[in-house]
Backbone atoms as SQL, in Angstrom:
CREATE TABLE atoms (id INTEGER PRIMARY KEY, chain TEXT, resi INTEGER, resn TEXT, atom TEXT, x REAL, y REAL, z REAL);
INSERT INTO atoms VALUES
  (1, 'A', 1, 'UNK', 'N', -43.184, -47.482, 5.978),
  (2, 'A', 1, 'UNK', 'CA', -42.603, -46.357, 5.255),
  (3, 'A', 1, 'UNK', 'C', -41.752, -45.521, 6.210),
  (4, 'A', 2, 'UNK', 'N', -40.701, -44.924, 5.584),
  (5, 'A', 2, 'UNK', 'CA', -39.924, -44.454, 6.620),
  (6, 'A', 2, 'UNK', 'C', -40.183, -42.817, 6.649),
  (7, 'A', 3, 'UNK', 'N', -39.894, -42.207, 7.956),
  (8, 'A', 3, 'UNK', 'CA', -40.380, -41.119, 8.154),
  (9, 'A', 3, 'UNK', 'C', -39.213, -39.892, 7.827),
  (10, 'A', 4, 'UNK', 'N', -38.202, -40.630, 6.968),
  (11, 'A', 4, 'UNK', 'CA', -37.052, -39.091, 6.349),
  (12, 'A', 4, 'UNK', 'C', -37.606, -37.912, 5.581),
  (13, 'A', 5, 'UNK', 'N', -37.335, -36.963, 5.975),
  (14, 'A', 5, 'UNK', 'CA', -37.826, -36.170, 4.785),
  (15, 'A', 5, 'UNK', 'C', -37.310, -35.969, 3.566),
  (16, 'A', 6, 'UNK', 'N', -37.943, -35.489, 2.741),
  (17, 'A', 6, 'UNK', 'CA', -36.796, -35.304, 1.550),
  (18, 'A', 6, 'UNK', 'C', -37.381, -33.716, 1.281),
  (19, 'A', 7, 'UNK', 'N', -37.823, -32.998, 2.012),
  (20, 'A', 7, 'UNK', 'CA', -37.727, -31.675, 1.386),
  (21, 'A', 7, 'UNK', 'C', -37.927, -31.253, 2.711),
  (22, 'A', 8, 'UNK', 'N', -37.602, -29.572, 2.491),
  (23, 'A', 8, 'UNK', 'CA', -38.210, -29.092, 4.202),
  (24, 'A', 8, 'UNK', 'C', -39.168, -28.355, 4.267),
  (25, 'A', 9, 'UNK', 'N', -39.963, -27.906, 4.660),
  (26, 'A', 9, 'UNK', 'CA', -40.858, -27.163, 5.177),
  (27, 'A', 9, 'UNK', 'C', -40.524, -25.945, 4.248),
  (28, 'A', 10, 'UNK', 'N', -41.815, -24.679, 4.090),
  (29, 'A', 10, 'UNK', 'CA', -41.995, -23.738, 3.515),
  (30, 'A', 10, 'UNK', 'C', -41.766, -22.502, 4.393),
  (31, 'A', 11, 'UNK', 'N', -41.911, -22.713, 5.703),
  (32, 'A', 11, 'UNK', 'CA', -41.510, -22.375, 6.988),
  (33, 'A', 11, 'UNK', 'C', -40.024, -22.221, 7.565),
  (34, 'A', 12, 'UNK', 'N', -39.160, -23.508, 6.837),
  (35, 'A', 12, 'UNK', 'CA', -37.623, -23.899, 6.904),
  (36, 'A', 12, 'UNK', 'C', -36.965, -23.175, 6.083),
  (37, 'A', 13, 'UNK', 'N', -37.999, -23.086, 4.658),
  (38, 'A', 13, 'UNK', 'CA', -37.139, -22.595, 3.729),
  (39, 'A', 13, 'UNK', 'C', -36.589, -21.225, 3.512),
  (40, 'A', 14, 'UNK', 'N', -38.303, -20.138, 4.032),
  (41, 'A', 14, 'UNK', 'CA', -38.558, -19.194, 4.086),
  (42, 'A', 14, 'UNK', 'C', -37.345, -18.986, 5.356),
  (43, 'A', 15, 'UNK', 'N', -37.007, -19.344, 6.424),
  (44, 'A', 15, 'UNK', 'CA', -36.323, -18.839, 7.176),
  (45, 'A', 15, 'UNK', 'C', -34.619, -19.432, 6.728),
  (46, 'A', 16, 'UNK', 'N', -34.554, -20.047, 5.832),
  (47, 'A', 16, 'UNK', 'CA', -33.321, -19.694, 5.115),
  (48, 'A', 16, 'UNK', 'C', -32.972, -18.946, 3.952),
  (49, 'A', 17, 'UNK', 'N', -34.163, -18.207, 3.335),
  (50, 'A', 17, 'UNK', 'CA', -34.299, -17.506, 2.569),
  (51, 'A', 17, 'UNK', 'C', -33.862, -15.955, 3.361),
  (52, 'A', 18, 'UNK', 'N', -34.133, -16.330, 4.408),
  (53, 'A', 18, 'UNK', 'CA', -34.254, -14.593, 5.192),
  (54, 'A', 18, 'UNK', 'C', -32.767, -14.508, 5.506),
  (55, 'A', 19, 'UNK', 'N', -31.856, -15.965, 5.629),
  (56, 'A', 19, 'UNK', 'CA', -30.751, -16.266, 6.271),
  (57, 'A', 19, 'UNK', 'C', -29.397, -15.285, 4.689),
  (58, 'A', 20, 'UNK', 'N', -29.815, -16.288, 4.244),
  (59, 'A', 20, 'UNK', 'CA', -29.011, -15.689, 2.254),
  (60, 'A', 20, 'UNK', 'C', -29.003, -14.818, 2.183),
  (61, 'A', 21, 'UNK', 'N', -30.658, -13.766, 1.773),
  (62, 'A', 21, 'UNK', 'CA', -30.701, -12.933, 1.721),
  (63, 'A', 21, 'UNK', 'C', -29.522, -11.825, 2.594),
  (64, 'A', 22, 'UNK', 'N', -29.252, -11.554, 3.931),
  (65, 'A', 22, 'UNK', 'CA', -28.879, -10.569, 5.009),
  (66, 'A', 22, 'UNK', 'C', -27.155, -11.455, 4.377),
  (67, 'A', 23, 'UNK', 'N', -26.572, -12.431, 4.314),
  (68, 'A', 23, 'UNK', 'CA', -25.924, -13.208, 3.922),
  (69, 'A', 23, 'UNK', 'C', -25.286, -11.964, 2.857),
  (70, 'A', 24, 'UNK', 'N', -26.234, -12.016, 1.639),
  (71, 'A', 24, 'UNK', 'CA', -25.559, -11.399, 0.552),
  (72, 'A', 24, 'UNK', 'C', -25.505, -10.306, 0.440),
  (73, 'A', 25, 'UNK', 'N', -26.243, -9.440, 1.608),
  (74, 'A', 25, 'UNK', 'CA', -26.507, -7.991, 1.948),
  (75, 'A', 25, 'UNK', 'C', -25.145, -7.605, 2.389),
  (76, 'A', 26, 'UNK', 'N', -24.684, -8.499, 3.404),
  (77, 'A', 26, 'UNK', 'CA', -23.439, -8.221, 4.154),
  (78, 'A', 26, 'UNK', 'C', -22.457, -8.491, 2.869),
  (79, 'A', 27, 'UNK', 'N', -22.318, -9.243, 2.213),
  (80, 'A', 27, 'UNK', 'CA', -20.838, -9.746, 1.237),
  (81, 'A', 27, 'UNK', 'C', -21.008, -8.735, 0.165),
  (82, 'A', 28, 'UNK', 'N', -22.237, -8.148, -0.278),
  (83, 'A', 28, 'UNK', 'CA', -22.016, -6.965, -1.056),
  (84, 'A', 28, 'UNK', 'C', -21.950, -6.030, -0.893),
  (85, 'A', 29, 'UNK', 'N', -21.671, -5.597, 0.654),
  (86, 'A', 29, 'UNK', 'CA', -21.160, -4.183, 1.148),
  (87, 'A', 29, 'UNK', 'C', -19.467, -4.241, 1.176),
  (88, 'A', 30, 'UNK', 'N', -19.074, -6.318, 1.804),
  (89, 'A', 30, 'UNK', 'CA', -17.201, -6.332, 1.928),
  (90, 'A', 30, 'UNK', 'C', -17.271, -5.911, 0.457),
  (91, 'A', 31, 'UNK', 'N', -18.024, -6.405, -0.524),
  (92, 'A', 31, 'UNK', 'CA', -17.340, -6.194, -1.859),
  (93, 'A', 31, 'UNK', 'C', -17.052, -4.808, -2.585),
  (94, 'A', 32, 'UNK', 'N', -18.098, -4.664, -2.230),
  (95, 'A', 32, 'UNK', 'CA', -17.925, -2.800, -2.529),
  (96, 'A', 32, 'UNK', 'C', -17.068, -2.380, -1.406),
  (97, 'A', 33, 'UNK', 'N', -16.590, -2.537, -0.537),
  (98, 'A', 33, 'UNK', 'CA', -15.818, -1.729, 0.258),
  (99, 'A', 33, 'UNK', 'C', -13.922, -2.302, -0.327),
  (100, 'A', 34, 'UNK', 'N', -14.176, -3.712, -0.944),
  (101, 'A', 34, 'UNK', 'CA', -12.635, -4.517, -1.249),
  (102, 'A', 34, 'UNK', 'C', -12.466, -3.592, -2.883),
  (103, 'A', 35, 'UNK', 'N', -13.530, -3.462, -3.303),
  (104, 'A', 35, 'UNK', 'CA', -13.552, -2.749, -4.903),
  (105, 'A', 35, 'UNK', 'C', -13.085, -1.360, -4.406),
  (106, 'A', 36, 'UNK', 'N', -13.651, -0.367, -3.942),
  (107, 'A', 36, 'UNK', 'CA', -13.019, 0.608, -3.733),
  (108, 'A', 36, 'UNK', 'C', -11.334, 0.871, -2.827),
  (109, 'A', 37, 'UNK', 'N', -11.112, -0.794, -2.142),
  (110, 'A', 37, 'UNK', 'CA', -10.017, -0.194, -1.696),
  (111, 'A', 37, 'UNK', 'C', -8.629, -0.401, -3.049),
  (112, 'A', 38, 'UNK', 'N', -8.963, -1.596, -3.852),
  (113, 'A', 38, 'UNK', 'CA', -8.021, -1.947, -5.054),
  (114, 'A', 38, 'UNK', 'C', -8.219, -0.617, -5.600),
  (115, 'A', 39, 'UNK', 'N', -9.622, 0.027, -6.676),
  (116, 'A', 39, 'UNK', 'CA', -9.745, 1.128, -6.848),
  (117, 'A', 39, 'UNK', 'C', -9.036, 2.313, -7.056),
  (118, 'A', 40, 'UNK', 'N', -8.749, 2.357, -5.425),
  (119, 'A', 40, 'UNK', 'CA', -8.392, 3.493, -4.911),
  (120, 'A', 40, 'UNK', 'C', -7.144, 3.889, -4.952),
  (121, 'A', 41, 'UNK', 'N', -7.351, 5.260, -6.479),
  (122, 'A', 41, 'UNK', 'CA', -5.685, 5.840, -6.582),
  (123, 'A', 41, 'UNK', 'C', -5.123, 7.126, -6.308),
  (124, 'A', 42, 'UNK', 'N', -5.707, 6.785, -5.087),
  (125, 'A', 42, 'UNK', 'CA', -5.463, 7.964, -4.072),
  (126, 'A', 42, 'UNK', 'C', -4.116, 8.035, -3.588),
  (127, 'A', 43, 'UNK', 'N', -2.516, 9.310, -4.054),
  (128, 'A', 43, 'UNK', 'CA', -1.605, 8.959, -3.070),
  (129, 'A', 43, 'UNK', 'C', -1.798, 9.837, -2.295),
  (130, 'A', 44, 'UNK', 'N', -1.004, 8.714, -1.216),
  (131, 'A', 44, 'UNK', 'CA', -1.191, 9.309, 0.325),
  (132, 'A', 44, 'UNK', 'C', 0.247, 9.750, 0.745),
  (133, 'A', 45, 'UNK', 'N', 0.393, 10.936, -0.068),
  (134, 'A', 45, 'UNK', 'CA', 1.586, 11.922, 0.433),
  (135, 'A', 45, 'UNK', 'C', 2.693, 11.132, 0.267),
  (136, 'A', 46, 'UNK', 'N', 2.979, 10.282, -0.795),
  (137, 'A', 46, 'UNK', 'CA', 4.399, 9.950, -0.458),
  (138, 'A', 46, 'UNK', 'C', 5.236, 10.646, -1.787),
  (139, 'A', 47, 'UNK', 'N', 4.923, 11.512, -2.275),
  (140, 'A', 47, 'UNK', 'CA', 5.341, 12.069, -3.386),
  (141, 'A', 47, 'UNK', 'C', 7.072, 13.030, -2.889),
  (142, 'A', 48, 'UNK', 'N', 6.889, 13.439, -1.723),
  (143, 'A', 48, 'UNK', 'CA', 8.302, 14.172, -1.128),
  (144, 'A', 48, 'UNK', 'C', 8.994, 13.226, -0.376),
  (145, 'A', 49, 'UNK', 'N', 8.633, 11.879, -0.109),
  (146, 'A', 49, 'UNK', 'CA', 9.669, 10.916, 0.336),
  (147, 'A', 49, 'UNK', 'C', 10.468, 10.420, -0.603),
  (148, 'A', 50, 'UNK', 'N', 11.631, 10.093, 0.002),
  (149, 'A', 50, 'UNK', 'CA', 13.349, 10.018, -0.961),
  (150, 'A', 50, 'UNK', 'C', 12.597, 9.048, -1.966),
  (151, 'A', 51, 'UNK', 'N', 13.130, 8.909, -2.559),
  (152, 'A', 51, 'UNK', 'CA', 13.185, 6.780, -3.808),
  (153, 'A', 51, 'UNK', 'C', 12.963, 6.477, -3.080),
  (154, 'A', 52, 'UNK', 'N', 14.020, 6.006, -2.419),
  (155, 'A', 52, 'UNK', 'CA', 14.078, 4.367, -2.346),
  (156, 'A', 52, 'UNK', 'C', 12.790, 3.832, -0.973),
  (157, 'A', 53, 'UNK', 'N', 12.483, 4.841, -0.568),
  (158, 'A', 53, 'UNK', 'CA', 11.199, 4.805, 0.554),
  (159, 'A', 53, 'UNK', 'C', 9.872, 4.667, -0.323),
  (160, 'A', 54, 'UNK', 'N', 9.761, 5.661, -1.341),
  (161, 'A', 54, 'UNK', 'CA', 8.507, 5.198, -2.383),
  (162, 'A', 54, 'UNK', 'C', 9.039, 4.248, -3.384),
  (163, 'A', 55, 'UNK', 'N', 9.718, 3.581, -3.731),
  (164, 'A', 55, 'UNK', 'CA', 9.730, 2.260, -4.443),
  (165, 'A', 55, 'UNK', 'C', 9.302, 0.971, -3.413),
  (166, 'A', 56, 'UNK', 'N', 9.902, 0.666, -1.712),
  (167, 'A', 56, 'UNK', 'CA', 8.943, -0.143, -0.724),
  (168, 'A', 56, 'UNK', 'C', 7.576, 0.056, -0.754),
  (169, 'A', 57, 'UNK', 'N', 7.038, 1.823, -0.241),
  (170, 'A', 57, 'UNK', 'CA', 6.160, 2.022, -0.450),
  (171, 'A', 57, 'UNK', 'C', 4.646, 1.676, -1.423),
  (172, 'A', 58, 'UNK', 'N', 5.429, 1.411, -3.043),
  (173, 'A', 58, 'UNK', 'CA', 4.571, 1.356, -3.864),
  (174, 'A', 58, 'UNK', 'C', 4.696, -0.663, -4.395),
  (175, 'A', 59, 'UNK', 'N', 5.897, -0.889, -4.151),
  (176, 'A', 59, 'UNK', 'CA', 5.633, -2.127, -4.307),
  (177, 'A', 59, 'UNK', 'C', 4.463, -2.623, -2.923),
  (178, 'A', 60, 'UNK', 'N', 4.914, -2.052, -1.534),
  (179, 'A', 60, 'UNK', 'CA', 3.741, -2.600, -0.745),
  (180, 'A', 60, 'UNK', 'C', 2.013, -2.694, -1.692),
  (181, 'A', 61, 'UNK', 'N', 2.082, -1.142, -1.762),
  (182, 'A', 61, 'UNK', 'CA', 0.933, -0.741, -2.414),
  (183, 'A', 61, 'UNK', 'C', 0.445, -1.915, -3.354),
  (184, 'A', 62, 'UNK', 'N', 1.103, -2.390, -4.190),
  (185, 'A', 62, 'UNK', 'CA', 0.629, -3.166, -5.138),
  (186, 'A', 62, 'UNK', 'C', 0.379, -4.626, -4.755),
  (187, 'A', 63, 'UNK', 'N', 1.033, -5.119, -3.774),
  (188, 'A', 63, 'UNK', 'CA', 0.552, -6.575, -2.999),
  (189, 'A', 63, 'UNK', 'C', -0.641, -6.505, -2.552),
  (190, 'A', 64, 'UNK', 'N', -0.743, -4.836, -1.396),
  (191, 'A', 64, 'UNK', 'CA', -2.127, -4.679, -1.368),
  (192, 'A', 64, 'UNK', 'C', -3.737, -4.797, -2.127),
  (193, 'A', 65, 'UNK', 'N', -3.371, -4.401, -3.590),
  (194, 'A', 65, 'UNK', 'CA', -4.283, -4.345, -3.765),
  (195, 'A', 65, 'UNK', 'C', -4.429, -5.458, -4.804),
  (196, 'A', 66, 'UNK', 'N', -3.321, -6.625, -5.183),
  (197, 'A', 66, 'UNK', 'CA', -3.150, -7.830, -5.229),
  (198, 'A', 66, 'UNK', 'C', -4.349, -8.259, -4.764),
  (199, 'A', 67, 'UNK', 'N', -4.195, -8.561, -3.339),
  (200, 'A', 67, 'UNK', 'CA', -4.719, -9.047, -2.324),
  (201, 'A', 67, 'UNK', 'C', -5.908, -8.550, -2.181),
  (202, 'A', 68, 'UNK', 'N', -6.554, -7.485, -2.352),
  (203, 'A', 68, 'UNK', 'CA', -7.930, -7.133, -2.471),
  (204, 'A', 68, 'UNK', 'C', -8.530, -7.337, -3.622),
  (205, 'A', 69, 'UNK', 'N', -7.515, -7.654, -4.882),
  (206, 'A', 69, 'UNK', 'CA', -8.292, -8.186, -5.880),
  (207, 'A', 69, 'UNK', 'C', -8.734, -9.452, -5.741),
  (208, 'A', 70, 'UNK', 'N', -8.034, -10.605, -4.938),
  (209, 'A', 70, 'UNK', 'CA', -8.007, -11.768, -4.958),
  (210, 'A', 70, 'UNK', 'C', -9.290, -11.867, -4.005),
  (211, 'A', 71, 'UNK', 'N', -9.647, -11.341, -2.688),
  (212, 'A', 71, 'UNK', 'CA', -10.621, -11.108, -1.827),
  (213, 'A', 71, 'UNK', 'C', -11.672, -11.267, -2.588),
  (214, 'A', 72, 'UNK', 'N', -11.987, -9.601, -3.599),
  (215, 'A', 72, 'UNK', 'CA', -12.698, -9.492, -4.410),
  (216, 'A', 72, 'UNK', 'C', -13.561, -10.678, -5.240),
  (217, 'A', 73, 'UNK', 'N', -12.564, -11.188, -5.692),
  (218, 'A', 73, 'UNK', 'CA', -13.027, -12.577, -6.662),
  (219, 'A', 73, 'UNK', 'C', -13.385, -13.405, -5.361),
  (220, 'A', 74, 'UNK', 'N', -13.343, -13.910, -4.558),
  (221, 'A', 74, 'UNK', 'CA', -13.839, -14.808, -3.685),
  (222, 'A', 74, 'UNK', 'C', -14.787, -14.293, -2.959),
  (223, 'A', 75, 'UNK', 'N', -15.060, -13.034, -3.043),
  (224, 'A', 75, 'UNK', 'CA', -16.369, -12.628, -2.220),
  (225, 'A', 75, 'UNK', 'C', -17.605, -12.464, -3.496),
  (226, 'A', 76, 'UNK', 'N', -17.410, -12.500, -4.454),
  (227, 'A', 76, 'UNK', 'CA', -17.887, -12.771, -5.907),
  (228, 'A', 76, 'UNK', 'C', -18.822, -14.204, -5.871),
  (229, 'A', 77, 'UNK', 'N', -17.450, -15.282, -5.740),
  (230, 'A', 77, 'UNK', 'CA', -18.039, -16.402, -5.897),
  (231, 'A', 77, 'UNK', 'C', -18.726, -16.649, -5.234),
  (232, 'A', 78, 'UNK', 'N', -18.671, -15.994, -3.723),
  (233, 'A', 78, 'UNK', 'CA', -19.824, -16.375, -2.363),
  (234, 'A', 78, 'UNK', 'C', -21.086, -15.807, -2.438),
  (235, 'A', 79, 'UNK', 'N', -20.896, -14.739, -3.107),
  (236, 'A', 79, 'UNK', 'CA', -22.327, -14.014, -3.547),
  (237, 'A', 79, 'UNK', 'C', -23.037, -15.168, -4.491),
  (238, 'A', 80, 'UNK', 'N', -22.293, -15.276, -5.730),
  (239, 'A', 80, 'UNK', 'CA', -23.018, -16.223, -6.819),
  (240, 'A', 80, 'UNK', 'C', -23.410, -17.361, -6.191),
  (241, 'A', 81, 'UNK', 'N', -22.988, -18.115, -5.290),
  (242, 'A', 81, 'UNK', 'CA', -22.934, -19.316, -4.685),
  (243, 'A', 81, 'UNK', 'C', -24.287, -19.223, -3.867),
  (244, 'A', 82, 'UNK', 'N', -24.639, -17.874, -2.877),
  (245, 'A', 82, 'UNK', 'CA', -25.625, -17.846, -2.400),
  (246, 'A', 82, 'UNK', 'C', -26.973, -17.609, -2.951),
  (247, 'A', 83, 'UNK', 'N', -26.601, -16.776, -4.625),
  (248, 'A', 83, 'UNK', 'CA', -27.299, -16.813, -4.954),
  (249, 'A', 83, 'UNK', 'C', -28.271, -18.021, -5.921),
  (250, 'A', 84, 'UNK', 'N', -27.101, -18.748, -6.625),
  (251, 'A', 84, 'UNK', 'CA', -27.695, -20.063, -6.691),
  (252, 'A', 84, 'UNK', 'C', -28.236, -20.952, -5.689),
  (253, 'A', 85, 'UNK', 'N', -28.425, -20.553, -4.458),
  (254, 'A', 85, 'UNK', 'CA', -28.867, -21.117, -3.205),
  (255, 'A', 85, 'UNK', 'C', -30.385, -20.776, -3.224),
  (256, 'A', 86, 'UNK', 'N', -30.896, -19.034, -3.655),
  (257, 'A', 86, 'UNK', 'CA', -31.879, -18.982, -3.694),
  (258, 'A', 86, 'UNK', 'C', -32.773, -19.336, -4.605),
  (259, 'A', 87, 'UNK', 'N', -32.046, -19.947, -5.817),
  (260, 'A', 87, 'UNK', 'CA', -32.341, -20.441, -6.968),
  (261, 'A', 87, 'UNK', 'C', -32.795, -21.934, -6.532),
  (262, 'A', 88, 'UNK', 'N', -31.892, -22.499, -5.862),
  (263, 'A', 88, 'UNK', 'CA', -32.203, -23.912, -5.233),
  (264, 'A', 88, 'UNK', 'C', -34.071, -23.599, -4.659),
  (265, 'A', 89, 'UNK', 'N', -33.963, -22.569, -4.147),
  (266, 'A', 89, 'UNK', 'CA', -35.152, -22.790, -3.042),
  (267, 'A', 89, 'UNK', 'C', -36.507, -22.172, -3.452),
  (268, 'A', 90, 'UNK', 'N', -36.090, -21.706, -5.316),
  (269, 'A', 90, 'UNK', 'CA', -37.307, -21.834, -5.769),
  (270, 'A', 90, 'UNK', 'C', -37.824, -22.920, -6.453),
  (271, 'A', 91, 'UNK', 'N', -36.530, -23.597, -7.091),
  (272, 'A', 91, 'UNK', 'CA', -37.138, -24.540, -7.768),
  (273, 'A', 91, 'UNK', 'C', -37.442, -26.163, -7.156),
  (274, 'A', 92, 'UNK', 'N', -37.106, -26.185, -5.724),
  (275, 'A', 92, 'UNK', 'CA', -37.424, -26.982, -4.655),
  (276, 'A', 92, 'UNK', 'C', -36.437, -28.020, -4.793),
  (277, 'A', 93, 'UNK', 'N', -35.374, -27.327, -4.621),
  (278, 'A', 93, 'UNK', 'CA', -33.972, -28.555, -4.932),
  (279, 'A', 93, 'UNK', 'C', -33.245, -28.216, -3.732),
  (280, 'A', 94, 'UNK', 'N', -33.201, -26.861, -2.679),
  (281, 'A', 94, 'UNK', 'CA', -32.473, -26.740, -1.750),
  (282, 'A', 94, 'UNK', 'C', -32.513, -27.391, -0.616),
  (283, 'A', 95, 'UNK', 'N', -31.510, -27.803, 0.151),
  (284, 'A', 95, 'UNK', 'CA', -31.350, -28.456, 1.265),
  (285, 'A', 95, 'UNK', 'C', -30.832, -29.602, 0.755),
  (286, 'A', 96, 'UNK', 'N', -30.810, -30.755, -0.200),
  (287, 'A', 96, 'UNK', 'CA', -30.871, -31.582, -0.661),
  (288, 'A', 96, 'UNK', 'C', -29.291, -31.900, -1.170),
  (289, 'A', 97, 'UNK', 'N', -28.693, -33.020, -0.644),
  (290, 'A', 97, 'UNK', 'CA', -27.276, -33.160, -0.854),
  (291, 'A', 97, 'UNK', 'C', -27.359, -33.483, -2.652),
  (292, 'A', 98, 'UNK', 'N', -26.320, -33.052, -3.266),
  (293, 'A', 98, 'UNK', 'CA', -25.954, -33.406, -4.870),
  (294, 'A', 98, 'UNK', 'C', -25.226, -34.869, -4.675),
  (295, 'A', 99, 'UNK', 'N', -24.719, -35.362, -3.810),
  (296, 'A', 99, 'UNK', 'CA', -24.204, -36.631, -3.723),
  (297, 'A', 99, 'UNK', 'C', -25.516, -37.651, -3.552),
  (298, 'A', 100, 'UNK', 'N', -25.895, -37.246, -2.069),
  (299, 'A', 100, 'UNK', 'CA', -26.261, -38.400, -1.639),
  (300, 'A', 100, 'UNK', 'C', -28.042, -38.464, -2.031),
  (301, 'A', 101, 'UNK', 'N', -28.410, -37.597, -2.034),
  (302, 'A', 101, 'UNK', 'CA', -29.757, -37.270, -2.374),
  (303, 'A', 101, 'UNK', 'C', -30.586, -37.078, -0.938),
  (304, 'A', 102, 'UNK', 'N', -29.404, -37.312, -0.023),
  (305, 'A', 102, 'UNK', 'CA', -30.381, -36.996, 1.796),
  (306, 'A', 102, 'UNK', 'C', -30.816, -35.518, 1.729),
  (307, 'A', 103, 'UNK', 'N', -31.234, -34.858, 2.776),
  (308, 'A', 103, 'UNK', 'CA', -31.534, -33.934, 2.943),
  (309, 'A', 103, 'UNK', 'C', -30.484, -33.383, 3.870),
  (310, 'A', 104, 'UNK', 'N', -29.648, -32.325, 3.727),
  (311, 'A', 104, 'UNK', 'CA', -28.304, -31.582, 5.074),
  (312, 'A', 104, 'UNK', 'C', -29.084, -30.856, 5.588),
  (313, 'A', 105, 'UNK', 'N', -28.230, -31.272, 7.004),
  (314, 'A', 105, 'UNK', 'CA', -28.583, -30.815, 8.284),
  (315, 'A', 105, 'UNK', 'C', -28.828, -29.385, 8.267),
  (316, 'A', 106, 'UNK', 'N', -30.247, -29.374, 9.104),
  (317, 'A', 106, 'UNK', 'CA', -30.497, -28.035, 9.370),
  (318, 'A', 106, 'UNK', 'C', -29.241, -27.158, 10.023),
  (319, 'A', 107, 'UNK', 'N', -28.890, -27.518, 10.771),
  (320, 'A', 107, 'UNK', 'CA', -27.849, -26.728, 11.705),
  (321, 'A', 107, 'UNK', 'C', -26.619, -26.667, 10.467),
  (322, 'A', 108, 'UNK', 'N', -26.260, -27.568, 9.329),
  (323, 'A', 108, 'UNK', 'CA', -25.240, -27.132, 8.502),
  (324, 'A', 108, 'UNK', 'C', -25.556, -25.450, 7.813),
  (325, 'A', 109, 'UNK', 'N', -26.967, -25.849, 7.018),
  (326, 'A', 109, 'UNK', 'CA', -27.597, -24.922, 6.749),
  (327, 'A', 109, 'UNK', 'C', -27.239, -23.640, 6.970),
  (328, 'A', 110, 'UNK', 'N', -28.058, -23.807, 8.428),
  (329, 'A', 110, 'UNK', 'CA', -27.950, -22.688, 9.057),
  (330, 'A', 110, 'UNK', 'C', -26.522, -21.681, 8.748),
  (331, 'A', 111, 'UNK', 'N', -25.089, -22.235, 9.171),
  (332, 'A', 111, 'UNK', 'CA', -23.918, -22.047, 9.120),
  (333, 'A', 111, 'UNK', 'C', -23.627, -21.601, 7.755),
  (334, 'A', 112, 'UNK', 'N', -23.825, -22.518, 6.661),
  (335, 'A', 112, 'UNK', 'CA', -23.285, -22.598, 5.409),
  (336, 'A', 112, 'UNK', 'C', -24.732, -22.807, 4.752),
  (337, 'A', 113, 'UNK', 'N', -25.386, -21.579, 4.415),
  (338, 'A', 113, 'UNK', 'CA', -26.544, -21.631, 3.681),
  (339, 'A', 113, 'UNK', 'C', -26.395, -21.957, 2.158),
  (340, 'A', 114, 'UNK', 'N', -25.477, -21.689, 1.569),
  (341, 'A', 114, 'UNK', 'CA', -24.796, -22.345, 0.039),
  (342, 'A', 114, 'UNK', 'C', -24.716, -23.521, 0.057),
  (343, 'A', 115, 'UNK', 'N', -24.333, -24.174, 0.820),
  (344, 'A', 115, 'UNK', 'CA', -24.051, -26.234, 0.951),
  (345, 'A', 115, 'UNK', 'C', -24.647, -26.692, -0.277),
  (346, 'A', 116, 'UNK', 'N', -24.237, -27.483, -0.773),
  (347, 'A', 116, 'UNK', 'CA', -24.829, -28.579, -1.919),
  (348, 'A', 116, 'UNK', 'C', -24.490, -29.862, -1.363),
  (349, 'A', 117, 'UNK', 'N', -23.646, -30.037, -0.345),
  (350, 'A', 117, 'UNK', 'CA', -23.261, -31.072, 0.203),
  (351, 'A', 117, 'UNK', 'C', -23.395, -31.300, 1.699),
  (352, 'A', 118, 'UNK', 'N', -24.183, -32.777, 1.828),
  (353, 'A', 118, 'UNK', 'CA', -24.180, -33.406, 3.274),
  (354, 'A', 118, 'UNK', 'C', -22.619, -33.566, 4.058),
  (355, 'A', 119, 'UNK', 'N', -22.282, -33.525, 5.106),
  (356, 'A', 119, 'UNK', 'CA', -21.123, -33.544, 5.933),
  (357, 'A', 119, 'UNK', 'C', -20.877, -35.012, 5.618),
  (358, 'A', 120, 'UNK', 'N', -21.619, -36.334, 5.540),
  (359, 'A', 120, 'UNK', 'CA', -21.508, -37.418, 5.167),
  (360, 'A', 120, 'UNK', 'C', -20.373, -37.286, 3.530),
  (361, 'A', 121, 'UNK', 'N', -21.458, -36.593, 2.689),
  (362, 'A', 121, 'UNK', 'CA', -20.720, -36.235, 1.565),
  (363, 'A', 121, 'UNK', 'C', -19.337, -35.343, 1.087),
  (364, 'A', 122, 'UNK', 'N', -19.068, -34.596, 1.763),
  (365, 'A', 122, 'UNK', 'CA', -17.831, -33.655, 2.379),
  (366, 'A', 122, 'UNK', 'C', -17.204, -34.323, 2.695),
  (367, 'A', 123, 'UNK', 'N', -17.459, -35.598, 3.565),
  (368, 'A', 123, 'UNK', 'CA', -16.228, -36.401, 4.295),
  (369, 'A', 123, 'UNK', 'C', -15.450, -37.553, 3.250),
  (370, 'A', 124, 'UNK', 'N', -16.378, -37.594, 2.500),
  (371, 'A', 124, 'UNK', 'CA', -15.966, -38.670, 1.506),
  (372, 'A', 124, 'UNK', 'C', -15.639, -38.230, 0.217),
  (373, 'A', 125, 'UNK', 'N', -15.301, -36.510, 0.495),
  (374, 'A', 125, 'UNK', 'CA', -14.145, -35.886, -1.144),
  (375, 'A', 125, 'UNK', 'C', -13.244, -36.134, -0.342);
């Protein structure tokens, strides 16, 4: 019988549980900090500059917060992503590639606690 595992430790899990957790602590502070900067319709004194300086001005403005909307949504999906991670690791499906059915590397883990996929499996999308 061969000695692979197919699940990890309660010990492994628990210390990737602690990993997500601080994980989603941190991405829901960028998020609240990317929400308040789109948000934010605060002007900043450009009301006595000529036109044509507040028309650059406000088109900048609006790429900006373009761009923090777009942030926004991708720091969204990383939250949901981690949080289906902790979902994985109650119902004893985490660690476990969706391709291959191996178990991914601890050290991926570690890095990319969301993974659904072995680096074996990654290499071969």
């Amino acid at each position: 019988m061969s000695d692979v595992k197919v699940k990890y430790t309660e010990e492994d899990l628990q210390e990737f549980k602690e990993i997500i957790d601080k994980k989603i602590a941190r991405a829901e502070e960028d998020l609240a900090l990317l929400r308040s900067a789109y948000k934010n319709d605060a002007n900043n004194g450009t009301d006595d500059t000529s036109p044509s300086f507040k028309s650059f001005d406000e088109g900048s403005e609006v790429m900006n917060k373009e761009k923090n909307v777009q942030l926004a949504i991708r720091q969204e999906k990383f939250i949901r992503d981690l949080k289906n991670a902790l979902l994985r690791i109650e119902n004893g499906t985490y660690g476990v590639c969706r391709v291959t059915g191996k178990l991914i590397q601890k050290e991926r883990l570690k890095l990319v606690p969301h993974a659904t996929l072995s680096i074996e499996a990654k290499r071969k999308q």
